[in-house]
C-alpha positions as CSV (number, residue, x, y, z in Angstrom):
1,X,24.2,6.0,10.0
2,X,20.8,5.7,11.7
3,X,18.5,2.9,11.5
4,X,15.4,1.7,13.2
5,X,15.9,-1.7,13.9
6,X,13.0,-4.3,16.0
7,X,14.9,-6.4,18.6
8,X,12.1,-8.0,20.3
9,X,8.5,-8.3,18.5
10,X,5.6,-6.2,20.5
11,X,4.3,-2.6,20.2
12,X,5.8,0.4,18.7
13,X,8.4,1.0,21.1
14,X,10.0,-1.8,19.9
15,X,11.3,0.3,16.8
16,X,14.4,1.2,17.9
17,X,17.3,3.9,16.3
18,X,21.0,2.1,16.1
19,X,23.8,3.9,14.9
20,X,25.5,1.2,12.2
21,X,27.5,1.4,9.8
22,X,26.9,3.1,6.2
23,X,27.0,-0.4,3.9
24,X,28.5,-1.2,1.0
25,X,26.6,-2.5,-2.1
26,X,27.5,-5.9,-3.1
27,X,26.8,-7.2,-6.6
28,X,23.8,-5.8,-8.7
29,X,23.4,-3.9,-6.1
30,X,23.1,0.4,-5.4
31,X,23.6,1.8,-2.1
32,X,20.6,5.0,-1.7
33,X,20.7,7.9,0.3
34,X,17.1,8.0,1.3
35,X,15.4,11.1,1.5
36,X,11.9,9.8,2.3
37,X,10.5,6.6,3.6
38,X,7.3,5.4,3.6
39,X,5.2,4.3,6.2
40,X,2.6,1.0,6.0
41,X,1.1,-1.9,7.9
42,X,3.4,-4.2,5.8
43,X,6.3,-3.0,8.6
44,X,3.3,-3.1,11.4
45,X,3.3,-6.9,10.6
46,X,6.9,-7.2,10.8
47,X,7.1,-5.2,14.0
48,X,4.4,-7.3,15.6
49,X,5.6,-10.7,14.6
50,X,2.8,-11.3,12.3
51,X,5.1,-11.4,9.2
52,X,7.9,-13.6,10.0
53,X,11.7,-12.5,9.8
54,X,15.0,-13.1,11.7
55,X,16.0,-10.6,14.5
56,X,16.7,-8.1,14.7
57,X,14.6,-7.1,12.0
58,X,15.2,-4.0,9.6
59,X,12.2,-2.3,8.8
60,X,10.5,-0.3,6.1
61,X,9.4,-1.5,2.7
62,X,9.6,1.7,0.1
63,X,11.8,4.6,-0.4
64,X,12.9,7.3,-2.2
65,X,16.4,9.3,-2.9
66,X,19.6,9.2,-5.0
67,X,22.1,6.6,-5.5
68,X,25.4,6.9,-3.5
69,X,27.3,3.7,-4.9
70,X,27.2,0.7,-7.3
71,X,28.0,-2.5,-7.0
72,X,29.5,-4.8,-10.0
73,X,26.7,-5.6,-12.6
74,X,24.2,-2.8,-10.8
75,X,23.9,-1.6,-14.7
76,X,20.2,-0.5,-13.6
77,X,21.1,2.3,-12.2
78,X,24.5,4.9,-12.2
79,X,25.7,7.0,-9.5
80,X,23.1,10.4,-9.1
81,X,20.4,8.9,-10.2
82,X,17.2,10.0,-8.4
83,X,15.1,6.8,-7.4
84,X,12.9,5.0,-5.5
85,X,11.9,1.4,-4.7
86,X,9.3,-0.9,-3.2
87,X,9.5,-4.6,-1.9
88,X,13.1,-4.4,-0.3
89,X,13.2,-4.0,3.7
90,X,15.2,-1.4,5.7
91,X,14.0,2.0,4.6
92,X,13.7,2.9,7.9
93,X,17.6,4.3,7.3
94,X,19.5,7.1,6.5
95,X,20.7,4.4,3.6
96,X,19.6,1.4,2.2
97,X,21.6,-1.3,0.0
98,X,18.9,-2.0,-2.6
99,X,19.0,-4.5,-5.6
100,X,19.6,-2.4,-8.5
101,X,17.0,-4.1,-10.5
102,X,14.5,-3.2,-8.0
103,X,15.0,0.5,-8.2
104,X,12.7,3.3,-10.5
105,X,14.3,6.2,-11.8
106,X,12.3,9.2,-11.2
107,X,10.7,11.3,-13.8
108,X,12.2,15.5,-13.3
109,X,8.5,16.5,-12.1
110,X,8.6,13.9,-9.0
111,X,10.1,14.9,-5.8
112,X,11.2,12.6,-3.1
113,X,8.2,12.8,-1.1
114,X,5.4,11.9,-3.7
115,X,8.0,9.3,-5.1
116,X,8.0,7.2,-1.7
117,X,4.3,8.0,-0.8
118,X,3.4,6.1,-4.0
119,X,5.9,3.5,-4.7
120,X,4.4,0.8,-2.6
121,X,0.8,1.9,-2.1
122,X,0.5,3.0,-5.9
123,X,2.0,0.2,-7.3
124,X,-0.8,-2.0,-5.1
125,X,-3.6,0.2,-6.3
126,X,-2.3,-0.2,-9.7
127,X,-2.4,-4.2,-9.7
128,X,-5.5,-4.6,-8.1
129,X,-7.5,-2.4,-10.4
130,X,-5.6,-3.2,-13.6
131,X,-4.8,-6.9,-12.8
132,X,-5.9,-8.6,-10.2
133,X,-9.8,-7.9,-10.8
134,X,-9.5,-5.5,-14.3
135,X,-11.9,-2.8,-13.2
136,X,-14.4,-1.6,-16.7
137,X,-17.2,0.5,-16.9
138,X,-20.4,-1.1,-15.6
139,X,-18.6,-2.6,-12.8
140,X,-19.3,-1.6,-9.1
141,X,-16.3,-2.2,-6.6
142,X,-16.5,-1.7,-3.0
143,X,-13.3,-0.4,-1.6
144,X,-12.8,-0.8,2.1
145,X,-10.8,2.2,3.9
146,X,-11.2,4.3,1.0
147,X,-9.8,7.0,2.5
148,X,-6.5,5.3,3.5
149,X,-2.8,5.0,1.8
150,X,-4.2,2.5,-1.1
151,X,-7.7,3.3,-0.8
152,X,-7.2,7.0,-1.9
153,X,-5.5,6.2,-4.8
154,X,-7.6,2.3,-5.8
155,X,-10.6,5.0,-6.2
156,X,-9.0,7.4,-8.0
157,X,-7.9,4.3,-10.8
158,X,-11.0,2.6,-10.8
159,X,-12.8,6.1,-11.4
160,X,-10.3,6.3,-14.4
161,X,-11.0,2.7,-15.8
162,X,-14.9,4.0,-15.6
163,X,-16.4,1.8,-12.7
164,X,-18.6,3.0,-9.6
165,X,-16.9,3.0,-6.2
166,X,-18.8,2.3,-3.4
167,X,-16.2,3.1,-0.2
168,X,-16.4,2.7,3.4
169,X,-14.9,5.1,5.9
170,X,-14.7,5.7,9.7
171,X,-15.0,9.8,9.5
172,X,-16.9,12.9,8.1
173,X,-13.5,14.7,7.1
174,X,-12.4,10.6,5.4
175,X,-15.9,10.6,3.8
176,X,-15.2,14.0,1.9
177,X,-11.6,13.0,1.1
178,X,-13.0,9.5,-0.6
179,X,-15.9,11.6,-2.6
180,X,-13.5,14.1,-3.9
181,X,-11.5,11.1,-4.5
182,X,-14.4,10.3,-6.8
183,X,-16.4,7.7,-5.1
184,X,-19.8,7.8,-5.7
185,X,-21.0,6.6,-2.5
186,X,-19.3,5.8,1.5
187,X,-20.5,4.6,4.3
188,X,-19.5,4.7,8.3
189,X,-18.5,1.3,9.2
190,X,-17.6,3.6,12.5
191,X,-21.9,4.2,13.0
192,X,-23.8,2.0,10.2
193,X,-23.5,-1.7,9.4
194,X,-22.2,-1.4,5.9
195,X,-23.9,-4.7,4.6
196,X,-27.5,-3.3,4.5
197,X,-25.9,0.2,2.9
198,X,-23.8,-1.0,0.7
199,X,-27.2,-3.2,-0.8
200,X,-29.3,0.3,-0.6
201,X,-26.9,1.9,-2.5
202,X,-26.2,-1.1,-5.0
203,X,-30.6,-0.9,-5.0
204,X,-30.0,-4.8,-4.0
205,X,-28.1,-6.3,-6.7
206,X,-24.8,-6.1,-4.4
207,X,-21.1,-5.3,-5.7
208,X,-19.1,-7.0,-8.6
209,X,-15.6,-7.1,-6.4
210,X,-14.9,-5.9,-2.6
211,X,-11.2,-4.8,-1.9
212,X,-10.8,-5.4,1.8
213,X,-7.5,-4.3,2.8
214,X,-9.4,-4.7,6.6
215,X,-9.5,-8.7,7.0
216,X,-11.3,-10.2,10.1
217,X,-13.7,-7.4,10.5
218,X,-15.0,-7.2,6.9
219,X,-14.2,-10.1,5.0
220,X,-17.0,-12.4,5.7
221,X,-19.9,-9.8,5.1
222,X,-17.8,-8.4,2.2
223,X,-18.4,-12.2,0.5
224,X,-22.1,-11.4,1.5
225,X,-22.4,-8.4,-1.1
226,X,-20.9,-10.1,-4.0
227,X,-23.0,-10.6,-7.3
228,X,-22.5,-14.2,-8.6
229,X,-19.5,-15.4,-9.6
230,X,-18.1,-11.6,-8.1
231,X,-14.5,-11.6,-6.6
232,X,-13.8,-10.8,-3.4
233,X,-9.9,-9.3,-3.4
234,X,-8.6,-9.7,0.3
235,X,-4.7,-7.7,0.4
236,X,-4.7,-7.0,4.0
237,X,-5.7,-7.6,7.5
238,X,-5.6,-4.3,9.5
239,X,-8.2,-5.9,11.6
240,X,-6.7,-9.2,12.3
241,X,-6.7,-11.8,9.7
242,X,-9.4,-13.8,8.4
243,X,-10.2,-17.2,9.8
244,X,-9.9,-20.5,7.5
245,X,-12.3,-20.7,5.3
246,X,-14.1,-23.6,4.0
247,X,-13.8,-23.7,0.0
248,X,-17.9,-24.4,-0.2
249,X,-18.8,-21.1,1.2
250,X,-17.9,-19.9,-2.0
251,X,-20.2,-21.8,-3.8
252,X,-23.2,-21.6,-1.1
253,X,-22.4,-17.7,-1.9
254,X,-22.7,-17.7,-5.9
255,X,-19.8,-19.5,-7.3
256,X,-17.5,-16.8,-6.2
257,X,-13.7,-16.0,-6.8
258,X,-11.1,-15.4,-4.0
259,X,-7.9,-14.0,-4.4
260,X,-5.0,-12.8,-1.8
261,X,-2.6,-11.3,-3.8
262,X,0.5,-9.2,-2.7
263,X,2.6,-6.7,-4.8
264,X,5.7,-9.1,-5.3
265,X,3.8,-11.3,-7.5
266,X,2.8,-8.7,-9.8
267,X,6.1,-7.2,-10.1
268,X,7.7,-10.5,-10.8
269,X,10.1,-9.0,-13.2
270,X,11.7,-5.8,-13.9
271,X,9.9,-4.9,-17.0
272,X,6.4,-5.5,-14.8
273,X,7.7,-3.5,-12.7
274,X,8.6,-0.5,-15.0
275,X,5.4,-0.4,-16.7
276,X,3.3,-0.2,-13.1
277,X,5.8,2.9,-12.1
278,X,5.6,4.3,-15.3
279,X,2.1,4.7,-15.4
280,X,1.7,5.3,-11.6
281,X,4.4,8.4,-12.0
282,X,2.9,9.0,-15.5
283,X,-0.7,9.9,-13.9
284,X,0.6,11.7,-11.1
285,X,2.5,14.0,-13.6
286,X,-0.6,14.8,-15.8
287,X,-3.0,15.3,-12.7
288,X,-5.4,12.3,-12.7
289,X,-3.8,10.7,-9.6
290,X,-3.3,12.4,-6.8
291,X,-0.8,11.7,-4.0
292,X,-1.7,12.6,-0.3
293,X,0.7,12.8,2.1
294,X,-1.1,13.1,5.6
295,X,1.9,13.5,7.8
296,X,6.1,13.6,8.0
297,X,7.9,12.4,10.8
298,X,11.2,12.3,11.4
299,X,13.0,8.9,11.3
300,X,13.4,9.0,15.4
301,X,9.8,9.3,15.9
302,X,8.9,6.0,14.0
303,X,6.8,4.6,16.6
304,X,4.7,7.8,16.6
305,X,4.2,7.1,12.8
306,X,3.4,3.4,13.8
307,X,0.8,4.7,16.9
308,X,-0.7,6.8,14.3
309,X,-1.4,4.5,11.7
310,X,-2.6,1.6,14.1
311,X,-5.2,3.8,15.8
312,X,-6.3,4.9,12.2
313,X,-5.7,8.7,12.8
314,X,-4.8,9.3,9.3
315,X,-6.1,9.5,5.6
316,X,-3.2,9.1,3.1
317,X,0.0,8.4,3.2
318,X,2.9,9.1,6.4
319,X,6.7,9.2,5.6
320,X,9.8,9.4,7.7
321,X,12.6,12.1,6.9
322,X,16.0,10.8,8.4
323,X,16.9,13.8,10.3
């Protein structure tokens, strides 16, 4: 089979295709054919070095396609079974031994493609708005890179649970997809200095939580904006990551509340897990979320995919097809 493994950390050339061979599933285990992958700075970090793991390193977080095998005590999931999966590296593969428990089955109304553009990056906008800061109406949340993977789909749950979005972009064509999203304001971060715009629009009184998915760039003025005792909710660093930070600078700031949570932790078990995907798959087969997909690529062109999403060219989500 092909896979794109990372031999030596750097830039995207570093993501290689091997030819290895198809594995076999161990215990509580499934071997997938995957017919989709998706693509995120989670296997940026990896690539670069930034998230440690042993080389070489497989990559790829989330897929989705059908299972091929079972190991002993895999009683998740049977042989056929359409699925996908978040959390367990080596996607970027023509197959992938998964732990069964792990694994979604897919509802008849999702195909492949809108199954691994939302595992990981639905699942994350689904935590943060339902559980990490429980959006409400009355509530205004800034979303950094509203436009992007999670962005796109945080607004489009946090219009559901009835708060205003506030959402900063880089681009016209990002702005209009982050207002059709439903956000009720954006701003350039690309042209304006979103501090003094994101107080005009809040008419002073500044923003209950900030999702900043950015890091070095945004995080300090994003603790600027928060209201008292507000929550600033830091789940990525596409611009570097955030310096240390002294504990007091909340408190100088309004008694504030700083989390940096990551998917794992609010999937901790299988039945967490089933309920996120349920709903997530449950509100894309009525309608109320929508899934972009902003670009395919096949597997051998992973380091386009990766040169595209680093030089944020894209809105949405981008997948790799194994040829």
């Amino acid at each position: 089979m092909k896979a794109i493994l990372v031999r030596t950390c750097g830039g995207p050339e570093q993501l290689q295709v091997n030819e290895l061979p198809v594995p076999a599933p161990g215990p509580g285990q499934a071997l997938v054919k995957i017919a989709a992958a998706g693509v995120n700075f989670i296997d940026i970090y990896y690539r670069t070095g930034l998230y440690k793991a042993s080389l070489p390193i497989a990559i790829g977080m989330e897929a989705a396609g059908t299972v091929e095998a079972v190991g002993p005590d895999a009683s998740e999931v049977a042989v056929g079974d359409r699925v996908a999966y978040a959390l367990s590296r080596g996607s970027y593969a023509e197959y992938a031994v998964v732990p069964s428990a792990m694994l979604v089955k897919l509802p008849d109304q999702i195909d492949f493609e809108t199954a691994a553009a939302a595992m990981l990056q639905g699942l994350t906008a689904h935590f943060l708005a339902v559980s990490a800061y429980p959006l409400k109406e009355g509530v205004t949340a800034l979303i950094h890179a509203a436009a992007g993977g999670v962005g796109l789909l945080l607004v489009q749950i946090a219009k559901m649970r009835g708060a205003r979005v506030l959402g900063t972009v880089s681009t016209q064509a990002k702005a209009d997809l982050a207002i059709e999203a439903g956000a009720d304001g954006v701003i350039f971060y690309s042209r304006d200095d979103f501090e003094p715009e994101v107080r005009r629009l809040s008419s002073g009184h500044g923003v209950d939580v900030v999702y900043d998915s950015v890091g070095a760039a945004t995080f300090l003025k994003g603790l600027n904006l928060l209201r008292p005792r507000g929550t600033m909710v830091s789940f990525g660093q596409s611009s570097g990551p955030v310096a240390p930070l002294d504990p007091q600078l909340l408190s100088q700031k309004g008694s504030l509340f700083l989390t940096r949570p990551k998917l794992g932790d609010y999937c901790a078990t299988r039945l967490e897990l089933l309920w996120r995907a349920d709903e997530v798959f449950g509100w894309i087969a009525g309608g109320q979320l929508k899934i972009r997909v902003d670009h395919t690529y096949p597997l051998r062109e992973a380091a386009l995919a990766h040169h595209d999403l680093e030089g944020r060219r894209t809105s949405g989500k981008l997948l790799l097809i194994p040829d």
